[in-house]
Backbone and ligand atoms as CSV (ligand in chain L), in Angstrom:
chain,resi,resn,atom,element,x,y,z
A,1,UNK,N,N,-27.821,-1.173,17.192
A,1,UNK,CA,C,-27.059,-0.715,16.038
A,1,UNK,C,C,-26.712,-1.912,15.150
A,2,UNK,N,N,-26.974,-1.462,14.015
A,2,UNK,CA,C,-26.519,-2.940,12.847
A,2,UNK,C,C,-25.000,-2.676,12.161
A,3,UNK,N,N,-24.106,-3.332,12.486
A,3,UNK,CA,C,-23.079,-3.359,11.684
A,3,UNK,C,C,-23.157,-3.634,10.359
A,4,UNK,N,N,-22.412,-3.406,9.436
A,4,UNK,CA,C,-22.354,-3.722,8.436
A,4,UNK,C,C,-21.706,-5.329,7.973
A,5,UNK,N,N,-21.390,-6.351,7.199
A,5,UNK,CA,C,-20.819,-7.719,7.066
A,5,UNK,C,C,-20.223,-7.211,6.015
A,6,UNK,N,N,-18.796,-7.293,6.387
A,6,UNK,CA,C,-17.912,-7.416,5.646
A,6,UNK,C,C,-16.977,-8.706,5.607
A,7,UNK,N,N,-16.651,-9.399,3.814
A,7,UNK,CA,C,-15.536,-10.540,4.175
A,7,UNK,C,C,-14.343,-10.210,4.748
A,8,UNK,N,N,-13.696,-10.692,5.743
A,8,UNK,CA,C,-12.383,-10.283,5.860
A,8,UNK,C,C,-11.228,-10.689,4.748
A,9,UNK,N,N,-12.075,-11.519,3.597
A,9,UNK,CA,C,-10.954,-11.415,2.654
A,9,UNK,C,C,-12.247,-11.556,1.350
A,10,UNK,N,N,-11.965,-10.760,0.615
A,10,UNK,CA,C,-13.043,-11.134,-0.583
A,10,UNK,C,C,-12.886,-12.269,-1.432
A,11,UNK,N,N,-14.097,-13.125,-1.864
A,11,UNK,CA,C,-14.275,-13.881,-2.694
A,11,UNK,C,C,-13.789,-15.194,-2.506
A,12,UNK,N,N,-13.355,-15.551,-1.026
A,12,UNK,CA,C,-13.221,-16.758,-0.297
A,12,UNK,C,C,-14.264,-17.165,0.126
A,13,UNK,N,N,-15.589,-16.716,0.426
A,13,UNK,CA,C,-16.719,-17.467,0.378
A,13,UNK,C,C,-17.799,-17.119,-0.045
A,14,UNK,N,N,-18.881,-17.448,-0.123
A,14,UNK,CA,C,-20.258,-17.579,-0.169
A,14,UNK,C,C,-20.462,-15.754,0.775
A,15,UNK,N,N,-21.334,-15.248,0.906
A,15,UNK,CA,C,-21.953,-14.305,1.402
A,15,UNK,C,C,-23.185,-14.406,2.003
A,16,UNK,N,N,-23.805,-13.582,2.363
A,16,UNK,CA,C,-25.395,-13.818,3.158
A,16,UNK,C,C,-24.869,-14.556,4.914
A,17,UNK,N,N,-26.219,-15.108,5.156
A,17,UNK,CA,C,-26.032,-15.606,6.504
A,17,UNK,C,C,-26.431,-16.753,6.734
A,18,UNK,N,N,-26.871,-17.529,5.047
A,18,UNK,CA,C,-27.526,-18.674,5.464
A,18,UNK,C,C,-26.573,-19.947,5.827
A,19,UNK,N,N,-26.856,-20.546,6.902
A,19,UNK,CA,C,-25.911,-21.701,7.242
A,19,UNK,C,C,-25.789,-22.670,5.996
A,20,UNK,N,N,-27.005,-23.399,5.231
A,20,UNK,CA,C,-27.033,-23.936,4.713
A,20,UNK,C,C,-26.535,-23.747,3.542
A,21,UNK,N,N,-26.545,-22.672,3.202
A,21,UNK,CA,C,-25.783,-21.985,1.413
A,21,UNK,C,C,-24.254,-21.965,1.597
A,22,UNK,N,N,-23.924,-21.575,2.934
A,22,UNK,CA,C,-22.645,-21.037,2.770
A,22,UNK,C,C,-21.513,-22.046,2.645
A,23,UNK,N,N,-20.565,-21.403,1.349
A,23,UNK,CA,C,-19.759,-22.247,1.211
A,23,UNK,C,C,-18.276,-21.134,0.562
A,24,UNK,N,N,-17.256,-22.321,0.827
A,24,UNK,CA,C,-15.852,-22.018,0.529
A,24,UNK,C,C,-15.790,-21.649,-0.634
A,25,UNK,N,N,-15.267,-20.644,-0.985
A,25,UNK,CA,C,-15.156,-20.664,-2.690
A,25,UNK,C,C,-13.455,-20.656,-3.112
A,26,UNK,N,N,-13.495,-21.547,-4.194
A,26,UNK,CA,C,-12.080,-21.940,-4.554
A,26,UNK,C,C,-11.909,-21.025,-6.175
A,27,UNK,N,N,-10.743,-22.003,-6.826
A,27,UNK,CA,C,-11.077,-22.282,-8.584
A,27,UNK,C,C,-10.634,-23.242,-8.416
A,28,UNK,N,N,-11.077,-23.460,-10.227
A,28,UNK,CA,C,-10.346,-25.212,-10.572
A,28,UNK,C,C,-10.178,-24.422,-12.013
A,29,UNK,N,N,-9.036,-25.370,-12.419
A,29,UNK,CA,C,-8.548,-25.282,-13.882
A,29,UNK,C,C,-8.897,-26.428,-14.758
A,30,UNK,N,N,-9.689,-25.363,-15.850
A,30,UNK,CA,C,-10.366,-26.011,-17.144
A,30,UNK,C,C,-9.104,-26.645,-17.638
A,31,UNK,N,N,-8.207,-26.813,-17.649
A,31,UNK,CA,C,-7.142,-27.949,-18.307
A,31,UNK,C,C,-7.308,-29.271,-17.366
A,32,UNK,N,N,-6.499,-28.894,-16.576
A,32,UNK,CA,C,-6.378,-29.576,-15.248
A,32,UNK,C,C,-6.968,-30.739,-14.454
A,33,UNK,N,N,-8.014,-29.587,-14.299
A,33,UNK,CA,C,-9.237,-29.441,-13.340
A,33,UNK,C,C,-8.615,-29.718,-11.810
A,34,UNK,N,N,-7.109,-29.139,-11.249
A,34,UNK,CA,C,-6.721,-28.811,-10.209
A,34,UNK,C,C,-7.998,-27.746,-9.103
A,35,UNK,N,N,-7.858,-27.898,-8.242
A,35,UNK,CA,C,-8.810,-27.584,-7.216
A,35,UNK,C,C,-7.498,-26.281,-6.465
A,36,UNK,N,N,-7.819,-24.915,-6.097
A,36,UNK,CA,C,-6.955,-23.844,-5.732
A,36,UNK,C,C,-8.018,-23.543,-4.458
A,37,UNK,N,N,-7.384,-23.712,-2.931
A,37,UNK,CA,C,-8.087,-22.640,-1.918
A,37,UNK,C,C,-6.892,-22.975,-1.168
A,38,UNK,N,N,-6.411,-21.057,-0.960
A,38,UNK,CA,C,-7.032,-19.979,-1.151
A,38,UNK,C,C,-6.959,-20.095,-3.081
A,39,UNK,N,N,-7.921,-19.215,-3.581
A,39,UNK,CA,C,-8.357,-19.494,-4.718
A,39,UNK,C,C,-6.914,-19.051,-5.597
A,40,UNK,N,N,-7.136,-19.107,-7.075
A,40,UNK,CA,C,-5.534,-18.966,-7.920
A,40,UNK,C,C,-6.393,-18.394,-8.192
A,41,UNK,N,N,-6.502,-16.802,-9.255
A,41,UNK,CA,C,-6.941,-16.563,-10.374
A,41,UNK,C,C,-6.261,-16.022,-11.292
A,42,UNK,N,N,-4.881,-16.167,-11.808
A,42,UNK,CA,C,-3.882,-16.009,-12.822
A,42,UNK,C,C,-2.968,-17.016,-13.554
A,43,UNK,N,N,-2.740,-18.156,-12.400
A,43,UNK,CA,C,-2.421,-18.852,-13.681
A,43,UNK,C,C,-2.225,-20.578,-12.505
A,44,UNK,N,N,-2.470,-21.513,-13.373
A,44,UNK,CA,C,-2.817,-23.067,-12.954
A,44,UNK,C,C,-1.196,-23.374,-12.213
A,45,UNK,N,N,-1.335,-23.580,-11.084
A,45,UNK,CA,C,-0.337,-24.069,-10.329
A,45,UNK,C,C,0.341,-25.348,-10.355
A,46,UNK,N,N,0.002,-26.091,-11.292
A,46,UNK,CA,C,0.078,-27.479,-11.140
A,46,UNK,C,C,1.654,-27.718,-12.283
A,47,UNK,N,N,2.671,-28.079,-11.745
A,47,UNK,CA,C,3.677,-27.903,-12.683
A,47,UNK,C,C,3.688,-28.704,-13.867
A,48,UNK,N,N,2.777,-29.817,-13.897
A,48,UNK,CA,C,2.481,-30.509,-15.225
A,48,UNK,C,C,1.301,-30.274,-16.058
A,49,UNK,N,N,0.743,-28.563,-15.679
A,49,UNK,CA,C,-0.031,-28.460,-16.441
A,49,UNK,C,C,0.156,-27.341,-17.739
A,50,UNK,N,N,-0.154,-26.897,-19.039
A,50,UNK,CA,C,0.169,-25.947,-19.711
A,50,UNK,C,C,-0.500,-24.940,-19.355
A,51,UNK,N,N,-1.553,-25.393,-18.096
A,51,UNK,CA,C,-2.616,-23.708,-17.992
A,51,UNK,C,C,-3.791,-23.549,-18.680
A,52,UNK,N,N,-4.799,-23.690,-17.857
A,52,UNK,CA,C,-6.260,-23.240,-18.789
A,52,UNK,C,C,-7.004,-22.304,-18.103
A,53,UNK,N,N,-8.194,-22.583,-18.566
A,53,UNK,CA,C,-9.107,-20.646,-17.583
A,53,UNK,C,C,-9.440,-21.400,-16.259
A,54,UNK,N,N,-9.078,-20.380,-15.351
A,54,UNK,CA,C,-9.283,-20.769,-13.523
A,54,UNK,C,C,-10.930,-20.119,-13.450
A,55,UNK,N,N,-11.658,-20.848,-13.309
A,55,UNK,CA,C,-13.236,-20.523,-12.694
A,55,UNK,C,C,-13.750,-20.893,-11.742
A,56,UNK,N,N,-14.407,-20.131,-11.268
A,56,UNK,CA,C,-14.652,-20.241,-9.625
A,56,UNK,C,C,-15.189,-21.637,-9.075
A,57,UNK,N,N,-15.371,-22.320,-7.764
A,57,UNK,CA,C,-15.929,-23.222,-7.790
A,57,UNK,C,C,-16.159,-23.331,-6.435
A,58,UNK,N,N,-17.434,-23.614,-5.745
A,58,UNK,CA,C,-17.826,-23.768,-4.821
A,58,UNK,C,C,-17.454,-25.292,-3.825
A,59,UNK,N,N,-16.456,-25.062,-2.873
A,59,UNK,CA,C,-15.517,-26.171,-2.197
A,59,UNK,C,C,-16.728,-27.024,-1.490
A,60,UNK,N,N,-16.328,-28.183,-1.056
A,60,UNK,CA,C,-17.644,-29.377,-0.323
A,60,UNK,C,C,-18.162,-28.493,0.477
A,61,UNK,N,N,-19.152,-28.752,1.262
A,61,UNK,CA,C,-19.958,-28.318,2.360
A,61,UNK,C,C,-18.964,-29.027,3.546
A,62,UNK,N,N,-18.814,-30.047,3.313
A,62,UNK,CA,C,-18.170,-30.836,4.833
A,62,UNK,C,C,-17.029,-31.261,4.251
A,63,UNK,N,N,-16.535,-31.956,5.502
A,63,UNK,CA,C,-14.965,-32.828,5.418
A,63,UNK,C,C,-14.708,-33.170,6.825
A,64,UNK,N,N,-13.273,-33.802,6.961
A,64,UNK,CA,C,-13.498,-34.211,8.316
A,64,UNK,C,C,-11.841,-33.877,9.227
A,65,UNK,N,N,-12.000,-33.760,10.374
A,65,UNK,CA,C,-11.004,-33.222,10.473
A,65,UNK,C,C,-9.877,-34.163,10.906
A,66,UNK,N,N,-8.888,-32.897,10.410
A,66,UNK,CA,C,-7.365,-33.761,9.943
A,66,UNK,C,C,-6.540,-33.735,11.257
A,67,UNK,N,N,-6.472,-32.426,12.036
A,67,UNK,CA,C,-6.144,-32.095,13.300
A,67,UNK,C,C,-6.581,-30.624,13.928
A,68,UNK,N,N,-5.953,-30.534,15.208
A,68,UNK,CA,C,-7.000,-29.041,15.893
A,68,UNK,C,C,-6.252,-28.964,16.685
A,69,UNK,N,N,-6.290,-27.308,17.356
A,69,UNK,CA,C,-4.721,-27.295,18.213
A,69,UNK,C,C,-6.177,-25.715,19.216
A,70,UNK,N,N,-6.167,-25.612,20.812
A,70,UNK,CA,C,-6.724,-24.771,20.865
A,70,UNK,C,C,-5.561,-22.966,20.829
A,71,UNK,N,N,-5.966,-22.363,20.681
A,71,UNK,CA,C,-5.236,-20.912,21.055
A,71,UNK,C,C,-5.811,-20.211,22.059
A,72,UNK,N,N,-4.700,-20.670,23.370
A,72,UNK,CA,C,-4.941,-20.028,24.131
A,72,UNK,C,C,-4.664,-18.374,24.715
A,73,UNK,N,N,-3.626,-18.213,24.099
A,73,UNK,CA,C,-3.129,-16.887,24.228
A,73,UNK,C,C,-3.115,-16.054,23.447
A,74,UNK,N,N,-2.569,-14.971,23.151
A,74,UNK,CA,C,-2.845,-13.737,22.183
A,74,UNK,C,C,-1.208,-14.043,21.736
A,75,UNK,N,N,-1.054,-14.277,20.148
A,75,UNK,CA,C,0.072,-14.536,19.377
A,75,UNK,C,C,1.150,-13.174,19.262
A,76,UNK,N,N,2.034,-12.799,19.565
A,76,UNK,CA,C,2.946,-11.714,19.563
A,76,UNK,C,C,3.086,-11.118,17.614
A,77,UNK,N,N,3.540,-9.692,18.377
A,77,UNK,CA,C,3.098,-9.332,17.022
A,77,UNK,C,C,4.073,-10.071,15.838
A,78,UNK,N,N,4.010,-10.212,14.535
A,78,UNK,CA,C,2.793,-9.268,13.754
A,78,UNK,C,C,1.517,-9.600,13.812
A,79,UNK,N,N,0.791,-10.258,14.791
A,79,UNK,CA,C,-0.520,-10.730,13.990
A,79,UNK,C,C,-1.208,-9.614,14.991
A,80,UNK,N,N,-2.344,-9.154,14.495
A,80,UNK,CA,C,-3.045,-7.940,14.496
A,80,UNK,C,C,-3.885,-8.300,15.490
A,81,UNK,N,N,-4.066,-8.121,16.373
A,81,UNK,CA,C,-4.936,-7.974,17.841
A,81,UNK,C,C,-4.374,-6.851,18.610
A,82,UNK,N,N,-5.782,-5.952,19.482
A,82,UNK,CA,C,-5.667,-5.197,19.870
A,82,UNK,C,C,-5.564,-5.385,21.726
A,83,UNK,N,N,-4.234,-4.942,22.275
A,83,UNK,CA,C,-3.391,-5.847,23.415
A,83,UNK,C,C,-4.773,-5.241,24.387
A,84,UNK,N,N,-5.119,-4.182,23.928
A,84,UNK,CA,C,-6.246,-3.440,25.242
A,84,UNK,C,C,-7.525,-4.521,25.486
A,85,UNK,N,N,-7.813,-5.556,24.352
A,85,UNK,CA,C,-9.097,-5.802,24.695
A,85,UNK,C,C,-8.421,-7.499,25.086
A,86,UNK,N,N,-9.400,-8.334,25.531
A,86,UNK,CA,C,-9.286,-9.144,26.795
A,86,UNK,C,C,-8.909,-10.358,25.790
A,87,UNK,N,N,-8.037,-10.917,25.672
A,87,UNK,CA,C,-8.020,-12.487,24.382
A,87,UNK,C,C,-9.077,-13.796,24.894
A,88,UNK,N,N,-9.854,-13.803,23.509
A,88,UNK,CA,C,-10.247,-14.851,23.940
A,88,UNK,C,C,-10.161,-16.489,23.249
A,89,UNK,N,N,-10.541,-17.182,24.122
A,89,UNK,CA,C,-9.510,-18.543,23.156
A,89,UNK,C,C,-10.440,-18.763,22.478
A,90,UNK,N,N,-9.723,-19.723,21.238
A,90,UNK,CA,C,-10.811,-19.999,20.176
A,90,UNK,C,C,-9.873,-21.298,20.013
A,91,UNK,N,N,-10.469,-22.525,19.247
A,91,UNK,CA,C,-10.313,-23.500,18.791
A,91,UNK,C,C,-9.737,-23.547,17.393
A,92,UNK,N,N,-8.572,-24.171,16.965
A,92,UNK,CA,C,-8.407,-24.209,14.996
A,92,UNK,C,C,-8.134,-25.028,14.446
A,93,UNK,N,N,-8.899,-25.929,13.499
A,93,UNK,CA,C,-9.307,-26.703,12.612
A,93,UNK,C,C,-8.432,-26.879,11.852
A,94,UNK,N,N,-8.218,-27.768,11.313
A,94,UNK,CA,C,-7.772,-28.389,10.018
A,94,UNK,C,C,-8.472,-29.755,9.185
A,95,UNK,N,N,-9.054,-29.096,8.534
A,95,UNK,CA,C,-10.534,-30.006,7.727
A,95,UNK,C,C,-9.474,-30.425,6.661
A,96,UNK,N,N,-9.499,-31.926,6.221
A,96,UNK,CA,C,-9.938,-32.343,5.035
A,96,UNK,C,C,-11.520,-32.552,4.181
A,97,UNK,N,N,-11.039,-31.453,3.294
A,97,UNK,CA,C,-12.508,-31.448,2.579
A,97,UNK,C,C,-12.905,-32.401,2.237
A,98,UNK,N,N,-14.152,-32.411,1.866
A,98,UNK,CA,C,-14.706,-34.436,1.537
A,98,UNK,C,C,-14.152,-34.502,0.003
A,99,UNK,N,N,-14.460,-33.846,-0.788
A,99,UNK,CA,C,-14.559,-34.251,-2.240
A,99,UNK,C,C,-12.983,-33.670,-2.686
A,100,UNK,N,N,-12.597,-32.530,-2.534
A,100,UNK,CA,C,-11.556,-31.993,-2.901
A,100,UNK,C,C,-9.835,-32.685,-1.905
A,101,UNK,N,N,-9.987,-33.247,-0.607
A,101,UNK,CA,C,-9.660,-34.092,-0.192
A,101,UNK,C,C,-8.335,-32.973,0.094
A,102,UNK,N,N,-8.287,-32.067,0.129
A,102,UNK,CA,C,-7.555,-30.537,0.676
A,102,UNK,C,C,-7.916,-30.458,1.827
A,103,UNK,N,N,-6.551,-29.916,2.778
A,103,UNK,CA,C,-6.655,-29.684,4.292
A,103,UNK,C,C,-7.015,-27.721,4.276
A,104,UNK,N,N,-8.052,-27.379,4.826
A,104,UNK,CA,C,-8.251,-25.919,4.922
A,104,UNK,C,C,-8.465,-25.669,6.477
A,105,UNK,N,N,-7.604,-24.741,6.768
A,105,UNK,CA,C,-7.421,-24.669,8.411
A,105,UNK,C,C,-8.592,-23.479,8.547
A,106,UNK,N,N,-9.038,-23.546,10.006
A,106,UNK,CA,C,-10.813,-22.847,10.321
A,106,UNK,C,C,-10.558,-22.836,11.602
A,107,UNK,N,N,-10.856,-21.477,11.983
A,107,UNK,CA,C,-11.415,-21.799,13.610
A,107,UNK,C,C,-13.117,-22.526,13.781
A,108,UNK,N,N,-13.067,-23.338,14.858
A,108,UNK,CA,C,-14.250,-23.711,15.183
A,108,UNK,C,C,-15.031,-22.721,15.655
A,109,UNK,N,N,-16.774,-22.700,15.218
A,109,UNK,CA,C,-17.780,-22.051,15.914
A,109,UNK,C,C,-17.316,-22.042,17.434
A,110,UNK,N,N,-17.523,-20.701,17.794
A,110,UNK,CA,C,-17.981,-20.412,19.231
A,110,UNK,C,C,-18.344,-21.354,19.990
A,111,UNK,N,N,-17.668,-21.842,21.523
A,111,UNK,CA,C,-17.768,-22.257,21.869
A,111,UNK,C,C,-17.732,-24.289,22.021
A,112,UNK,N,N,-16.891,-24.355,20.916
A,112,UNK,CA,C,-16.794,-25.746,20.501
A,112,UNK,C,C,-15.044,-25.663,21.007
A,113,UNK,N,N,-14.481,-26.700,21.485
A,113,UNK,CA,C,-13.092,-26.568,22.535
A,113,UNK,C,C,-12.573,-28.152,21.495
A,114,UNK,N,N,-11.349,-28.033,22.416
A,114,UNK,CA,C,-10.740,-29.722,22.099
A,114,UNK,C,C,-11.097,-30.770,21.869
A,115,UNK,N,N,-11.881,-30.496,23.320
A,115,UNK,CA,C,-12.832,-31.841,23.884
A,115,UNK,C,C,-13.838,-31.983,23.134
A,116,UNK,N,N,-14.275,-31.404,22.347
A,116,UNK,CA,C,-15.514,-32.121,21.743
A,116,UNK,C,C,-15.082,-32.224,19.794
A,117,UNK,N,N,-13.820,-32.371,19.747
A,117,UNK,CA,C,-13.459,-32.363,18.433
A,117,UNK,C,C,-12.399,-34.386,18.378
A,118,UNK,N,N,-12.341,-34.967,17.757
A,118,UNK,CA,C,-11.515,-35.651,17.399
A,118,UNK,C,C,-11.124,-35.747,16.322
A,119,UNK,N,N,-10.012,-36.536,15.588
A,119,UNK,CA,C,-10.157,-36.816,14.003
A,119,UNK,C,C,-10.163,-37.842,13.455
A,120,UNK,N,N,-10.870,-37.256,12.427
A,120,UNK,CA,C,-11.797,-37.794,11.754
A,120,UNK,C,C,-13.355,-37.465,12.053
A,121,UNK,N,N,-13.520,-36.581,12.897
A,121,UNK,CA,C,-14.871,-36.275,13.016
A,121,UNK,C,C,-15.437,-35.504,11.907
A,122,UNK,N,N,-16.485,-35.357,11.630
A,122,UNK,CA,C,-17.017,-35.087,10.145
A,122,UNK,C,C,-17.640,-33.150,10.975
A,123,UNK,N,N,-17.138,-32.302,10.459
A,123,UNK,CA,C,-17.379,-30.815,10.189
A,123,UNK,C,C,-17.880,-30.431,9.096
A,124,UNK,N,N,-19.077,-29.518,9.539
A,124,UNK,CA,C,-19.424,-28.577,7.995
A,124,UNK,C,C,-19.186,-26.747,8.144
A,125,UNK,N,N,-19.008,-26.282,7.385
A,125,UNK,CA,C,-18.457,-25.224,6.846
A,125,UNK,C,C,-19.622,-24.307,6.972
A,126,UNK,N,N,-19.618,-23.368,7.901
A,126,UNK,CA,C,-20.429,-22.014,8.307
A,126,UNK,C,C,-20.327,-21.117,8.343
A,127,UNK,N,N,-21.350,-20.097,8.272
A,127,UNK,CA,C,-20.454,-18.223,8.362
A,127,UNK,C,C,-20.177,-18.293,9.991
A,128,UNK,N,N,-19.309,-16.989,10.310
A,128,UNK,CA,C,-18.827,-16.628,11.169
A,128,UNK,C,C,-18.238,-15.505,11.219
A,129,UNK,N,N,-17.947,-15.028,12.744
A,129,UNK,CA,C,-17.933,-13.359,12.609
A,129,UNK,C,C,-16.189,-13.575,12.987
A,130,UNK,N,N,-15.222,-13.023,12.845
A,130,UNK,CA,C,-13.616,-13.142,13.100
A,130,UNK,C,C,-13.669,-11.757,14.180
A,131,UNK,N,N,-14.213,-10.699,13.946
A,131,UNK,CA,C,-13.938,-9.413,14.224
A,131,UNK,C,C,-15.113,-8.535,14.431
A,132,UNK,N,N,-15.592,-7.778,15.318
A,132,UNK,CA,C,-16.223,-6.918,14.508
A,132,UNK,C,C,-15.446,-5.408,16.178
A,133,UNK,N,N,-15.954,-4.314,14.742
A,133,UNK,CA,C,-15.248,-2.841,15.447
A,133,UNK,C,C,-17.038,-1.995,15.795
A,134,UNK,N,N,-16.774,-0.592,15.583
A,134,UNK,CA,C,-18.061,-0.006,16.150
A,134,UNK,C,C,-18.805,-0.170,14.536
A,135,UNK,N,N,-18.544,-0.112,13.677
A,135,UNK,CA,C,-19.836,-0.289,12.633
A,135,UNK,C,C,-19.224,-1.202,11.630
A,136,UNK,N,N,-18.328,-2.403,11.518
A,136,UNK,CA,C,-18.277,-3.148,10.849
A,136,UNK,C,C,-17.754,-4.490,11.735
A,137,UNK,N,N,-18.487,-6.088,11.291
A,137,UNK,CA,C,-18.477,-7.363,11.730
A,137,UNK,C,C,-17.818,-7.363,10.566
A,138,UNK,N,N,-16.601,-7.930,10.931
A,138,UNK,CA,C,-15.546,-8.635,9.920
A,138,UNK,C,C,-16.143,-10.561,9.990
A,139,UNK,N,N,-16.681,-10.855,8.507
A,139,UNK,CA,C,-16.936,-12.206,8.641
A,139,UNK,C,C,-16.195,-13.499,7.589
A,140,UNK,N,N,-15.660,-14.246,8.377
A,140,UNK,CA,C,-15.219,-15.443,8.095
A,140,UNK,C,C,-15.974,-16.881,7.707
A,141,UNK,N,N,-15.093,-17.805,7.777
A,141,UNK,CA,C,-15.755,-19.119,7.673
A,141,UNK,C,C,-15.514,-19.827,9.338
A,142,UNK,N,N,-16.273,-20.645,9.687
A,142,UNK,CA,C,-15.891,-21.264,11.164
A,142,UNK,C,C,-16.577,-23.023,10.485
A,143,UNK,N,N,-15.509,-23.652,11.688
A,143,UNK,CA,C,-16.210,-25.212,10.890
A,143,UNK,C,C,-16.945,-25.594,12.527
A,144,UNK,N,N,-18.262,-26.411,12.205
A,144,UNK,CA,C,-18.621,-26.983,13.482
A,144,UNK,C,C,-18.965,-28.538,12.974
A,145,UNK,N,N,-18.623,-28.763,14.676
A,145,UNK,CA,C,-19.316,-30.407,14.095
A,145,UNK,C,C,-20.605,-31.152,13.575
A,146,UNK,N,N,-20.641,-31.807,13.105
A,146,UNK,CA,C,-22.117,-32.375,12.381
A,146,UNK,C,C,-22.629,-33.353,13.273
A,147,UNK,N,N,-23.965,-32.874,13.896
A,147,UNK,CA,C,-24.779,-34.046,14.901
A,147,UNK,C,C,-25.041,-35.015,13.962
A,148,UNK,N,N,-24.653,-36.439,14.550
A,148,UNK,CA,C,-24.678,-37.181,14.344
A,148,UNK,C,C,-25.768,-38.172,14.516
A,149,UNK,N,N,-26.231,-38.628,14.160
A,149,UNK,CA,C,-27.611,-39.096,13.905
A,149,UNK,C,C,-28.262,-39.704,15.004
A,150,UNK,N,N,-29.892,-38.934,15.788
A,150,UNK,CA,C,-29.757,-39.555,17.018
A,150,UNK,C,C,-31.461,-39.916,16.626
L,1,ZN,ZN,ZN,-4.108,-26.761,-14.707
């Protein structure tokens, strides 16, 4: 059975499945040129600015990380998990982007833990699935590490 790909939040990233395309999507302000993720699209946040048009802008591919904490347990409510199915741990990121030089918090790809993260290690920005139910994969961003040149 094929689920359907849905963003779990629209217009925060790139779409499709290609590793290599996919990217963060922000804005920046034509006055400014302030950098917004999660994105602004009403009005320039920057208190010394008068405000110009917010247009979309595609965030670095990489950055490196700032810190990472794992989650081991299932968080009490409100956060939305269903208590019947089994928790599983996941790893979470906090990238400084390379160019925009913004911390954007990410769970790590599957199967990537503590131990193989430090900071300052250099991460790039991938699709990923957060969720999926009987006919829809809820998909996210996940950061993994970048092999390093062997
Ligand atoms: Zn501005």
């Amino acid at each position: 059975m094929t689920r359907v790909r849905r963003p779990v939040v629209a217009g925060w990233f790139t779409e499709g499945d290609g590793d290599r395309e996919f990217r963060l999507l922000g804005t920046r302000c034509g006055a400014c040129t302030a950098v917004f993720f999660p994105r602004e699209d009403s009005f320039c946040r920057n208190p010394g600015c008068t405000g110009g048009e917010l247009a979309e802008v595609p965030l670095s591919k990489r950055g490196r990380v700032w810190s990472y904490t794992a989650g081991r347990y299932r968080p009490p409510a409100p956060y939305a998990s269903d208590p019947d199915t089994e928790w599983e741990p996941y790893t979470l990121v906090a990238v400084e982007l390379e160019a925009e030089r913004m911390v954007v918090l990410g769970q790590a790809v599957p199967g990537v833990t503590v131990e193989d993260l430090s900071v300052g290690a250099e991460v790039e920005v991938v699709p990923g699935i957060l969720s999926e139910d009987a006919d829809t994969a809820w998909t996210t961003w996940h950061w993994r590490p970048v092999e390093v040149d062997r």
